[in-house]
Legacy VTK file of the C-alpha trace (Angstrom):
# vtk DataFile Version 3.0
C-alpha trace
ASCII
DATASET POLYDATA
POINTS 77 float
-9.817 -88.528 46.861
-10.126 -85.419 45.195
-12.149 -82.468 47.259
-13.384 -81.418 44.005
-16.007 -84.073 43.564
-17.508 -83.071 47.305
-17.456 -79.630 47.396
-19.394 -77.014 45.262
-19.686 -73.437 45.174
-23.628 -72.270 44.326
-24.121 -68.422 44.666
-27.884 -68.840 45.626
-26.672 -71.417 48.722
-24.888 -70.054 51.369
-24.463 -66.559 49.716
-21.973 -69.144 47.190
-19.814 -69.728 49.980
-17.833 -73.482 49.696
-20.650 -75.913 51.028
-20.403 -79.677 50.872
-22.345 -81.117 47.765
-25.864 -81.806 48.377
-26.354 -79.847 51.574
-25.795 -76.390 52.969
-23.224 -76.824 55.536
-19.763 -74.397 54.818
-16.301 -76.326 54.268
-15.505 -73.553 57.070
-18.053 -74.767 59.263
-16.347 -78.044 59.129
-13.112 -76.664 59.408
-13.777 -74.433 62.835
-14.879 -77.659 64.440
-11.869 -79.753 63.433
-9.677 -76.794 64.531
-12.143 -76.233 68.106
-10.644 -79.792 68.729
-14.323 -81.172 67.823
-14.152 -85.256 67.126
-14.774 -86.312 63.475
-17.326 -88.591 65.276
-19.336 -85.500 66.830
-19.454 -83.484 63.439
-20.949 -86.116 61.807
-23.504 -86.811 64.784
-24.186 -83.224 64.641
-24.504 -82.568 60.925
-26.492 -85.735 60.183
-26.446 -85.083 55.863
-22.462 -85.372 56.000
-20.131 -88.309 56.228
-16.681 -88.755 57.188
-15.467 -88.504 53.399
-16.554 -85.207 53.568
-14.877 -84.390 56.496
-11.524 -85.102 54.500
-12.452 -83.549 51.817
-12.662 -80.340 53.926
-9.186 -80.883 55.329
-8.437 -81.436 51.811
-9.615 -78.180 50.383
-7.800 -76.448 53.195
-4.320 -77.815 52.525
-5.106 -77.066 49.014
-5.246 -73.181 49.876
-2.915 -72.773 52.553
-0.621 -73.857 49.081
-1.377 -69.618 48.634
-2.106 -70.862 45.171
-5.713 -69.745 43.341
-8.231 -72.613 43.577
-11.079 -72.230 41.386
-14.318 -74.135 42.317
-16.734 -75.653 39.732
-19.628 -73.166 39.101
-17.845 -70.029 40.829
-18.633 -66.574 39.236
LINES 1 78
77 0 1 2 3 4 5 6 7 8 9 10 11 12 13 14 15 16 17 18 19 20 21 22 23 24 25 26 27 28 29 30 31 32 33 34 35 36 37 38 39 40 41 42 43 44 45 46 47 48 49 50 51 52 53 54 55 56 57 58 59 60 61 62 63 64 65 66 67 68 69 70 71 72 73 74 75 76
């Protein structure tokens, strides 16, 4: 899967933070659950609009940084 194709960067949502495509929750919203030790089961139960592809695709995006390489998002300014 590539993270690309799930996430999106829109500087009128989420003041163009990394959201999920399609609704305004933050890849870092995602990602401080995983790392609070939240199951994949409750994130999805509380964020109703995402599914567990998304979920990877966050954990996806992440590895893909902590690379320390530049990542440039479609539509980022």
């Amino acid at each position: 899967m590539d993270w690309r194709e799930r996430i999106s960067v829109d500087a009128n949502i989420c003041h163009g933070k990394p959201c999920l495509k399609g609704t305004r929750v933050m890849v870092s919203v995602v990602l401080d659950n995983l790392a609070a030790g939240e199951p994949v089961e409750a994130i999805l139960k509380s964020y109703p609009t995402l599914k567990p592809e998304d979920i990877q695709a966050s954990l996806s995006y992440a590895a893909e940084l902590a690379r320390e390489r530049i990542v440039t998002l479609p539509g980022a300014v």
